[in-house]
C-alpha positions as CSV (number, residue, x, y, z in Angstrom):
1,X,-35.8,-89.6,-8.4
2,X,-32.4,-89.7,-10.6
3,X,-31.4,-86.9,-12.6
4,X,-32.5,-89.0,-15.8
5,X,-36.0,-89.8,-14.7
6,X,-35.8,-85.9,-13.8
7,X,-35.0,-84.9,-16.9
8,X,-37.5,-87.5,-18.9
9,X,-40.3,-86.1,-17.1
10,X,-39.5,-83.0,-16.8
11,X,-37.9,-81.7,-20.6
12,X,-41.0,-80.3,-21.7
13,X,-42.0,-77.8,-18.8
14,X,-38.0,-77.0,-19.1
15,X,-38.3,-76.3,-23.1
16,X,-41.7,-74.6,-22.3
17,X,-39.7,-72.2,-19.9
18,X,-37.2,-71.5,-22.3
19,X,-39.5,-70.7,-25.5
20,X,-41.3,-68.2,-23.1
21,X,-38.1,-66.2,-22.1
22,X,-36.9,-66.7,-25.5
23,X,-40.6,-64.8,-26.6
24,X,-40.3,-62.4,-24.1
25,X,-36.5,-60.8,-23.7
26,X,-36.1,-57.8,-22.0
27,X,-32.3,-55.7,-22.0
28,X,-30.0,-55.5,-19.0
29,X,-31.3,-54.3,-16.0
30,X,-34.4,-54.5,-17.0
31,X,-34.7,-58.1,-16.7
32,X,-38.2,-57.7,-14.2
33,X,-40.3,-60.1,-16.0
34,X,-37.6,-62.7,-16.2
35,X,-36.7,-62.3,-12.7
36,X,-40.4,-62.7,-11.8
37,X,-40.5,-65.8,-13.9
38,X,-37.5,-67.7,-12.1
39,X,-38.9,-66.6,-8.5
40,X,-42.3,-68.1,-9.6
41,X,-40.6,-71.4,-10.8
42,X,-38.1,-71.4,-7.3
43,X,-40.7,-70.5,-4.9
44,X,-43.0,-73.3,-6.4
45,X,-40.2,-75.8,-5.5
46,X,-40.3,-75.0,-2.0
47,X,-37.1,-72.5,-2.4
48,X,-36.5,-69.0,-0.9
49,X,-35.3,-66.7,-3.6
50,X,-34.3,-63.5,-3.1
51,X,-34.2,-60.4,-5.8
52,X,-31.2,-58.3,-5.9
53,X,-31.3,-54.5,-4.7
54,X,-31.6,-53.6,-8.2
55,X,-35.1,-55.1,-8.6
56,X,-33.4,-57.5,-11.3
57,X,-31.6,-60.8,-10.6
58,X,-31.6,-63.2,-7.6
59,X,-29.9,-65.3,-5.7
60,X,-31.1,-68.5,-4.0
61,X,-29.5,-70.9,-1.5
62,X,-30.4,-74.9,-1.6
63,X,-29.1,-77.5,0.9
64,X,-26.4,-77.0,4.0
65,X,-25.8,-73.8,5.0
66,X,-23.1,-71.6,4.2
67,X,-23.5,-72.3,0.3
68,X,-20.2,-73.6,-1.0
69,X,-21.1,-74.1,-4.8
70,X,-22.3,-71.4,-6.8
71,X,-24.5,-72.0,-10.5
72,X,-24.6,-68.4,-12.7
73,X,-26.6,-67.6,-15.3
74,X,-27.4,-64.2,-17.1
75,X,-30.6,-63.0,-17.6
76,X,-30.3,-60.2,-20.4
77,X,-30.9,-60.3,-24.3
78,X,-29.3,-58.3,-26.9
79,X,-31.0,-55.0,-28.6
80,X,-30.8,-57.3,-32.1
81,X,-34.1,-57.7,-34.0
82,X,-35.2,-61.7,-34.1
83,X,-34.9,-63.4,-37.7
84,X,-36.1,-66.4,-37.1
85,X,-39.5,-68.0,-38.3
86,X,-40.3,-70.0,-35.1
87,X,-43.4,-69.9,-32.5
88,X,-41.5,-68.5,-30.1
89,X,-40.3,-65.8,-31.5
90,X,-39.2,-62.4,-29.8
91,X,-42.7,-59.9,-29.3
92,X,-40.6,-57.2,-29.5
93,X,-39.2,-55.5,-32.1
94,X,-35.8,-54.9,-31.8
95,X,-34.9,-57.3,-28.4
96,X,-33.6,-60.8,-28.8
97,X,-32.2,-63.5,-26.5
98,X,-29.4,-63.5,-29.7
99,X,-26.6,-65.5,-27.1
100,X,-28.7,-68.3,-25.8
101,X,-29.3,-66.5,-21.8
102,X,-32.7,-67.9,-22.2
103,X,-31.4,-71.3,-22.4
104,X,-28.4,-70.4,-19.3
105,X,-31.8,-69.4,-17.1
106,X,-33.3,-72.7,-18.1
107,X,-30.2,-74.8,-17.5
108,X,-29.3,-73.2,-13.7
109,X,-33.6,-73.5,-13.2
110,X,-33.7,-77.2,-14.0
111,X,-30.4,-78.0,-12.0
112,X,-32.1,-76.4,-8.9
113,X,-35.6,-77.6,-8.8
114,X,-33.5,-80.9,-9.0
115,X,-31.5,-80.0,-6.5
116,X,-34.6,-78.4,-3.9
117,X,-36.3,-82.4,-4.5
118,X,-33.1,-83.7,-3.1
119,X,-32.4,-80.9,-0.6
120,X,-35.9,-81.5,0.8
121,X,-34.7,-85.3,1.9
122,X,-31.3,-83.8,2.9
123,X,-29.3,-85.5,0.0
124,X,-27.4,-82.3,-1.2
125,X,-23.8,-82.8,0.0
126,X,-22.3,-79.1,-0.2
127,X,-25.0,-76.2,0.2
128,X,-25.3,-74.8,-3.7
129,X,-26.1,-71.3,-4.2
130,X,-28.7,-70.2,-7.7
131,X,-27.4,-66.8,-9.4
132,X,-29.6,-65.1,-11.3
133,X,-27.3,-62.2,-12.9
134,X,-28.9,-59.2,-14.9
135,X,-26.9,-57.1,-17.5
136,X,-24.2,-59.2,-18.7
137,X,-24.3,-57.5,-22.1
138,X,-23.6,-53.9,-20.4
139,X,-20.7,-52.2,-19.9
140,X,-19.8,-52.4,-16.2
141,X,-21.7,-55.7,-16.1
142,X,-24.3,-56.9,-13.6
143,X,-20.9,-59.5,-12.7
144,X,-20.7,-56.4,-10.1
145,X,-24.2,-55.8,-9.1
146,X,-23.9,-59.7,-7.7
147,X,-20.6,-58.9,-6.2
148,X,-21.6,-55.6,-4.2
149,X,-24.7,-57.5,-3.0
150,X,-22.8,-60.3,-1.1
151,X,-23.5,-62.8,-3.8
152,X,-20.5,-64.5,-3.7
153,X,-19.8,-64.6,0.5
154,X,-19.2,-68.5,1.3
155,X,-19.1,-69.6,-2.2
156,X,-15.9,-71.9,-2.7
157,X,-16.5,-72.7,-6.1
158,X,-18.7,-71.4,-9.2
159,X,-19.6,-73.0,-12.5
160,X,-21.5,-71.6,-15.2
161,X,-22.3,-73.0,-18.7
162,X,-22.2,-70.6,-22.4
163,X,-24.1,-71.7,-25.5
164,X,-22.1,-72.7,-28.3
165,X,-23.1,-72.7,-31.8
166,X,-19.7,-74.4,-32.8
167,X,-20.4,-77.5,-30.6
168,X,-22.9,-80.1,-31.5
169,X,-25.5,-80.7,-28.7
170,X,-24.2,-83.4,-25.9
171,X,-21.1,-82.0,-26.3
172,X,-19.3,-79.9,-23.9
173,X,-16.4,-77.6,-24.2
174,X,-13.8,-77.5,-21.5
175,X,-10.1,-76.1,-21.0
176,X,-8.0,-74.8,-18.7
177,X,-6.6,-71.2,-18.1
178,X,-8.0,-67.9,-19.9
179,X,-11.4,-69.6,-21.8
180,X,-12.5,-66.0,-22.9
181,X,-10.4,-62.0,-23.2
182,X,-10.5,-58.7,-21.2
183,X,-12.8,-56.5,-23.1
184,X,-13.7,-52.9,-23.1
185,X,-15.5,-50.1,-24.3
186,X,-13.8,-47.3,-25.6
187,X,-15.4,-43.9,-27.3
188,X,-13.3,-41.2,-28.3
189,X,-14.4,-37.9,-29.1
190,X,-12.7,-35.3,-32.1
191,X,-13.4,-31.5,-31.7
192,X,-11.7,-29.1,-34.0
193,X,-12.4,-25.4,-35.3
194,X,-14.6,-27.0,-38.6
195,X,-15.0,-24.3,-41.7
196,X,-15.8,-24.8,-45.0
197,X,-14.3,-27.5,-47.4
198,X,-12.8,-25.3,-49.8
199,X,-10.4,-24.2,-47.0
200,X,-9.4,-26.8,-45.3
201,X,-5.6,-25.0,-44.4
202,X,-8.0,-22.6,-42.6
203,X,-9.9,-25.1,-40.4
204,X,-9.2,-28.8,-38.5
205,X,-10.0,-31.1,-40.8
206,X,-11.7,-33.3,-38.3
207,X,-13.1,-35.9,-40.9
208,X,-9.3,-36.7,-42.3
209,X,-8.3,-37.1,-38.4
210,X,-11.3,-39.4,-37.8
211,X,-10.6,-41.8,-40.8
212,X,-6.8,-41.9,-39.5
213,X,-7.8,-42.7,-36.0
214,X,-9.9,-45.1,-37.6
215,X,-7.1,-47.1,-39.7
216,X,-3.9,-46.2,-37.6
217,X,-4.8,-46.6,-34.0
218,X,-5.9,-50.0,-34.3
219,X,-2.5,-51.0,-36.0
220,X,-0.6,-49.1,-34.0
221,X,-1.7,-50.4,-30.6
222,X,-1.0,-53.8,-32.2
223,X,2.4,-52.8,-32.7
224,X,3.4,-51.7,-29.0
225,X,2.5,-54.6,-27.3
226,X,3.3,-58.2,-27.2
227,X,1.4,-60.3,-30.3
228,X,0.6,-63.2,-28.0
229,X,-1.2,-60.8,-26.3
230,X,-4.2,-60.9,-28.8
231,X,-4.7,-57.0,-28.6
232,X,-7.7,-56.3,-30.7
233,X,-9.7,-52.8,-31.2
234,X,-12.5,-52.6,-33.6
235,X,-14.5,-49.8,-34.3
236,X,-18.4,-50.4,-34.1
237,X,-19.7,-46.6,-34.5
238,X,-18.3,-43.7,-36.4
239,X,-19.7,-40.5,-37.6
240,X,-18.8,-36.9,-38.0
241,X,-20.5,-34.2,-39.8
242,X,-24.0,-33.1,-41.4
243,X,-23.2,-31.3,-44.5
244,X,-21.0,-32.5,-47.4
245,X,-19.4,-28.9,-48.0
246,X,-18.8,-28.1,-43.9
247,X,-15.9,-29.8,-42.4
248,X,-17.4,-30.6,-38.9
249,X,-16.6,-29.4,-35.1
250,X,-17.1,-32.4,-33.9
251,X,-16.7,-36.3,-34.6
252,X,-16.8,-39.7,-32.5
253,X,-15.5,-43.3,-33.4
254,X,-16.9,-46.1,-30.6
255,X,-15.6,-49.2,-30.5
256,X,-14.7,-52.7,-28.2
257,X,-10.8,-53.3,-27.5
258,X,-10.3,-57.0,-26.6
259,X,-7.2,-58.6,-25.3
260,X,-5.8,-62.4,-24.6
261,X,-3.7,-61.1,-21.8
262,X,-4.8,-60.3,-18.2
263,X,-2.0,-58.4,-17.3
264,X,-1.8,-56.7,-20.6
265,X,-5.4,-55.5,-20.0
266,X,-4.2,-53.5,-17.1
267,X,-1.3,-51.6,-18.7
268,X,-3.4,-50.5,-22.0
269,X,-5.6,-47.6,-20.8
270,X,-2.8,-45.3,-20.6
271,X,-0.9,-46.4,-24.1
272,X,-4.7,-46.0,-25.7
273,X,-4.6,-42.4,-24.7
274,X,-1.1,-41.6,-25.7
275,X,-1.7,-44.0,-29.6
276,X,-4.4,-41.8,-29.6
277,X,-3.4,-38.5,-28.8
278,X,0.0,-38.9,-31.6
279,X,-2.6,-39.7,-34.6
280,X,-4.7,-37.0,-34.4
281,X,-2.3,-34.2,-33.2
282,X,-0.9,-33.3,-36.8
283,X,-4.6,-32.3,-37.8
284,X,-5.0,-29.8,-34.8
285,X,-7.8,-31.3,-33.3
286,X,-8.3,-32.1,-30.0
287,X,-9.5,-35.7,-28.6
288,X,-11.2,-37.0,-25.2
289,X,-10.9,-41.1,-25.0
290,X,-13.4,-42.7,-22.9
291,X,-12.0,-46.2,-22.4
292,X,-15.2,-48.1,-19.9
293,X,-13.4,-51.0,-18.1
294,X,-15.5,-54.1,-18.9
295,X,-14.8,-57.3,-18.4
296,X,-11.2,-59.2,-17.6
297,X,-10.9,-62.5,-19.3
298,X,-12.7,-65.5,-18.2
299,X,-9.1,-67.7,-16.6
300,X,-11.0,-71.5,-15.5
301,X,-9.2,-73.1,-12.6
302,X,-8.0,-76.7,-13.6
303,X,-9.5,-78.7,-10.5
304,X,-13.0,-76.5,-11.3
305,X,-12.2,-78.1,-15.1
306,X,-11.7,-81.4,-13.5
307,X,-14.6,-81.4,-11.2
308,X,-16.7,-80.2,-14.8
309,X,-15.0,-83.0,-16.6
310,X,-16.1,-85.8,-13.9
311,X,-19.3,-84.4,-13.8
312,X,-19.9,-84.6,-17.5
313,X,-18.4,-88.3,-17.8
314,X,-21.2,-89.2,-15.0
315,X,-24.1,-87.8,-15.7
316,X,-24.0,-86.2,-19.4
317,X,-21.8,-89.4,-21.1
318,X,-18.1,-90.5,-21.2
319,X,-17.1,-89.2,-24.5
320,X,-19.2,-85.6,-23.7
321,X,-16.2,-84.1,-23.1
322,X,-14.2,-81.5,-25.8
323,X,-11.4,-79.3,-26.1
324,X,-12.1,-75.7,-26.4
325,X,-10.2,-72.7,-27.9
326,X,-9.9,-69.2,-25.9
327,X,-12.0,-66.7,-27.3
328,X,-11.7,-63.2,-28.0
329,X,-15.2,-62.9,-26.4
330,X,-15.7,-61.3,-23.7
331,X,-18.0,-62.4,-20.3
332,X,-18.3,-61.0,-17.0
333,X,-18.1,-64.2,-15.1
334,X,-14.4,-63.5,-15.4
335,X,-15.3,-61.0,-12.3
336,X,-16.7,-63.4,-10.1
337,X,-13.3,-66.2,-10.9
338,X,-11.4,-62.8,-9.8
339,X,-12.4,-63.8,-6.3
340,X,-13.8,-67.3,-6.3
341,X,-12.6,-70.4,-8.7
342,X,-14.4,-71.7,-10.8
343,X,-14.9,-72.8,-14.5
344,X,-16.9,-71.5,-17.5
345,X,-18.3,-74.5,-20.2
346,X,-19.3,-74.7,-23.5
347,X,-22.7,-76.0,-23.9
348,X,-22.9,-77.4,-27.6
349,X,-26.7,-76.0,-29.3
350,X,-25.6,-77.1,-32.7
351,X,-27.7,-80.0,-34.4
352,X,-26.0,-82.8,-34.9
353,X,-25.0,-82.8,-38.6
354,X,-25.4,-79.1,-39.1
355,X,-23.5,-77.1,-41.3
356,X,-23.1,-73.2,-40.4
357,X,-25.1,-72.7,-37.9
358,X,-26.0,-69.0,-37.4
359,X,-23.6,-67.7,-34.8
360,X,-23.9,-65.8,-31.8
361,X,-25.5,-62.4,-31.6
362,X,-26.4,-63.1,-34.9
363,X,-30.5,-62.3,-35.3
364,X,-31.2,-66.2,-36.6
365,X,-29.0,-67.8,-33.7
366,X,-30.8,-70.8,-31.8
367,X,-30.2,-74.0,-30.6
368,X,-31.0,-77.8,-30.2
369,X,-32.9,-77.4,-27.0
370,X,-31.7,-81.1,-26.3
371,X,-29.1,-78.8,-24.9
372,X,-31.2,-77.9,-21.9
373,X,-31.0,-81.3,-20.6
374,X,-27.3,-81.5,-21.2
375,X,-26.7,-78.1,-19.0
376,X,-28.9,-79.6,-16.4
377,X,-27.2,-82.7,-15.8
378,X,-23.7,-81.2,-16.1
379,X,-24.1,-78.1,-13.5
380,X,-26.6,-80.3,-11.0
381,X,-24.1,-83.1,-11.4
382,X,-21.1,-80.6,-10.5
383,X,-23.0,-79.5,-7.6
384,X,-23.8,-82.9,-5.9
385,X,-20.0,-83.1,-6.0
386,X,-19.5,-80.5,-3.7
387,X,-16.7,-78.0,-3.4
């Protein structure tokens, strides 16, 4: 069977698949239904998966032995309520698949039950290996969990595709070098002696340090390092304080710092700490960073690109093929091109035609599921190429 005539009679169990993760999301590391569901769907194909330590994630091996080609996809959804108006919309609450890993799972599922019909009559070149990766959206990510439990041993090559909102379907987004930034978590913590408001020369007025910290940090850090370094910090969380007439003991400001720069990201931890410590000093308080190491940037290798690139032109369509901008993003596949190249691609989800098409993490994001068939063809087609 070709990969078309796959595709044709296969797109609706593929779409079916996807609306049911899509209904049923579950947070990182928690990802047990999901897991169960890609097991199910392997094991039916005549494939051996196997579930990572953590009871989340898998990996599975198709074709020659050692695999040579690895296929990622993340598993996790985002704690964002779903606003769409669709059948398949999130049953729960407050848990959405927000960044399109429901239609990553679908994409690396189709290429491999393509790739076990072809295996099975010994027609897959370079052994391809399926990861299944829980908790991309945590800070350290499940990148590491994958990592620790051999994942990557043999590999000589791994691809991965990311929805794109920006991209119209049967498009896909391709470049060379850094594709996405370092990013981190950083928290930092305010104590002070606190008193009353009318006597603030008599307490540390821990709310004025806060809002500084809040304004001058960010500007500052901008200031000591390189511009084309992209250095970006922006608080997500602040809050001090209970009472409007009690200047509190304690305040916290959480936030993600991104960067452009690889090597930049490792010399910023420290020169956090001191930006820090010189803006809230003059108010007599005392502050704790907590900087969480999360992901380094996402840096494609060029022959991974030009193996993508050959791939699309064969099995997706010659002109599928677009230039893509780096992203202050972040994505822990950059850990896994740390130790193995590989390439990251931009699958387009937007309707053709469409105008602003909710972004992602956004709680009305979807996508053109004509997509999943795109994403199939272009990571199975990257695979038969080998390493």
């Amino acid at each position: 069977m070709t990969l078309p005539e796959f595709l044709a009679e296969q797109h609706g169990r593929l779409v079916e698949f996807r609306r049911d993760l899509h209904a049923h999301p579950e947070l990182g590391r928690h990802e047990f239904r999901t897991t169960e569901r890609v097991v199910t769907a392997l094991t039916a194909a005549g494939l051996r998966p196997r579930v990572l330590p953590g009871g989340t994630g898998a990996l599975c091996d198709i074709g020659p032995v050692p695999a040579t080609v690895g296929l990622r996809a993340d598993l996790d959804a985002l704690p964002v309520a779903d606003g769409k108006d669709v059948a398949y919309r999130s049953t729960l609450d407050d848990v959405c698949h927000a960044c399109g890993h429901d239609v990553h799972v679908t994409c690396v599922v189709g290429a491999g039950l393509y790739l076990a019909g072809l295996a099975a009559r010994g027609e897959v070149p370079a052994g391809v290996r399926l990861v299944f990766q829980p908790a991309e959206e945590v800070m350290p990510g499940g990148a590491l969990d994958v990592i620790a439990a051999g994942g990557l041993d043999g590999l000589e090559r791994m691809y991965a595709v990311h929805c794109d909102p920006a991209i119209d379907v049967g498009r896909i987004g391709l470049r060379s070098g850094p594709v996405t930034s370092a990013t981190d978590h950083v928290e930092v913590r305010l104590t002070g002696a606190g008193g009353h408001t009318a006597r603030p020369q008599l307490t540390s007025d821990l709310v004025a340090a806060l809002g500084d910290l809040l304004t001058s940090v960010p500007a500052i850090l901008a200031r000591r390092v390189d511009p084309r370094a992209g250095v970006n910090l922006v608080w997500g969380e602040a809050h001090a304080g209970t009472a409007a007439n009690v200047i509190p003991r304690e305040g916290v400001a959480a936030g993600t710092l991104r960067m452009l720069d690889r090597d930049v990201w490792e010399t910023v931890p420290p020169l956090l700490a001191e930006v820090v410590a010189a803006v809230v000093s003059p108010y007599g308080v005392q502050a704790e960073v907590m900087h969480t190491r999360g992901v380094p940037p996402v840096v494609n290798d060029p022959v991974a690109v030009a193996a993508l690139t050959r791939a699309a032109a064969a099995y997706v369509g010659a002109d599928s093929v677009c230039g893509t901008e780096q992203s202050l993003g972040g994505e822990d596949f950059g850990w896994y091109l740390e130790k193995v190249p590989g390439a990251l691609a931009r699958l387009g989800v937007r309707p053709a035609g469409t105008v602003g098409a909710a972004d992602l993490h956004h709680p009305e994001f979807d996508v053109d599921e004509g997509a999943i068939d795109v994403g199939v063809a272009l990571l199975a087609g990257v695979a038969l190429a080998g390493s």
